[in-house]
C-alpha positions in Angstrom: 109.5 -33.4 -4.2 109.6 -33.5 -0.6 111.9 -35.3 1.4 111.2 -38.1 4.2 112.2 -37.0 7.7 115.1 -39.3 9.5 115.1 -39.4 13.5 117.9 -41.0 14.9 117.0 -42.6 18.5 119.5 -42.5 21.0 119.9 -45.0 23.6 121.6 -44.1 27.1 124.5 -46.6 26.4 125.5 -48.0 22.7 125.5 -51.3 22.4 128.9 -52.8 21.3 129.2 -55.4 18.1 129.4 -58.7 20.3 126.5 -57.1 22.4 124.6 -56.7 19.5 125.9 -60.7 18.1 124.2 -61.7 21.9 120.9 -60.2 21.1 120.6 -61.4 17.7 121.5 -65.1 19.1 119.3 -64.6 22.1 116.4 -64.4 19.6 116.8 -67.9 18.4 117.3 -69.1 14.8 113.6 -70.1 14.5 112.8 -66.6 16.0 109.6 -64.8 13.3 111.7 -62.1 13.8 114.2 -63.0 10.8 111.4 -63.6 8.7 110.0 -59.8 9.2 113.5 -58.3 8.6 114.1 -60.0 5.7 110.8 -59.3 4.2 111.4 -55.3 5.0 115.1 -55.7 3.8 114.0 -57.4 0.5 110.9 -55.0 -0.2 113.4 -52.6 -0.5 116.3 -54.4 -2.2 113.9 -55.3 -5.0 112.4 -51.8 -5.0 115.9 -50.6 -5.8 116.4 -53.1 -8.1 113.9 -52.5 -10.8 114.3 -48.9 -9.9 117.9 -49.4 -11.4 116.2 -51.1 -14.3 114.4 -48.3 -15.4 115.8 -46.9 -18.8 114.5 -43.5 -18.5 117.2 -42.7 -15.4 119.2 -40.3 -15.7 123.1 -41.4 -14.5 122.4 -39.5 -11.2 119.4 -41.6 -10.4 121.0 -44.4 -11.7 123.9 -44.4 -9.4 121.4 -43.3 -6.5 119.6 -46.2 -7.1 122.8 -48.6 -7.4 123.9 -47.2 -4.0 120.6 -47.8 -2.7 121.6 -51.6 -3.8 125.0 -52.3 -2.6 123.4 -50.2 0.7 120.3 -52.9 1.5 123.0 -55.9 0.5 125.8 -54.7 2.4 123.2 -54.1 5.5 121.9 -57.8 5.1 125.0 -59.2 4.6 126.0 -57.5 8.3 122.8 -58.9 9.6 123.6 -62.5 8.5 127.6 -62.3 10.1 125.5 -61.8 13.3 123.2 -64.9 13.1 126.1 -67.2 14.6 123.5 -70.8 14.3 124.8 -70.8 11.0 127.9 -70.8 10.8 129.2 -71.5 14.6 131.4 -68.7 14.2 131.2 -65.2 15.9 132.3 -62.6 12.9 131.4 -59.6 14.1 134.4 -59.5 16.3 136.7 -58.7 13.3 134.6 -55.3 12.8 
């Protein structure tokens, strides 16, 4: 088994959380750009999932693949605090 390479990029200047709310709201709520993240964020959320259903895990893939779950949910859950349109309220400045 051979394992995927991660790069990290690195940007001159990190963007702070209500920098990062700005952008997302700067994109607009009817922006195709949701539509793509969701699509890639759900690809994988329901890869994990019937990975996770597989009876022939062993309990160290299984809780791989559970972390892999609560991993893509917690990261869209984060994405959706940002996406202010919905709820009028900016969250991401209790993070």
């Amino acid at each position: 088994m051979f394992k995927r390479k991660v790069k990290l990029v690195k940007y001159p200047e990190p963007m702070s959380m209500p920098e990062v709310g700005n952008v997302f709201r700067d994109q607009g709520e009817g922006s195709k750009i949701w539509q793509a993240l969701d699509t890639i964020i759900d690809n994988h959320l329901l890869d994990a999932v019937n990975e996770v259903s597989d009876s022939k895990l062993s309990t160290q893939q299984l809780s791989h693949a559970s972390g892999r779950i609560d991993a893509i949910s917690s990261l869209k859950a984060r994405m959706e605090e940002f996406k202010i349109w919905k709820t009028g309220k900016t969250n991401y400045k209790n993070s």
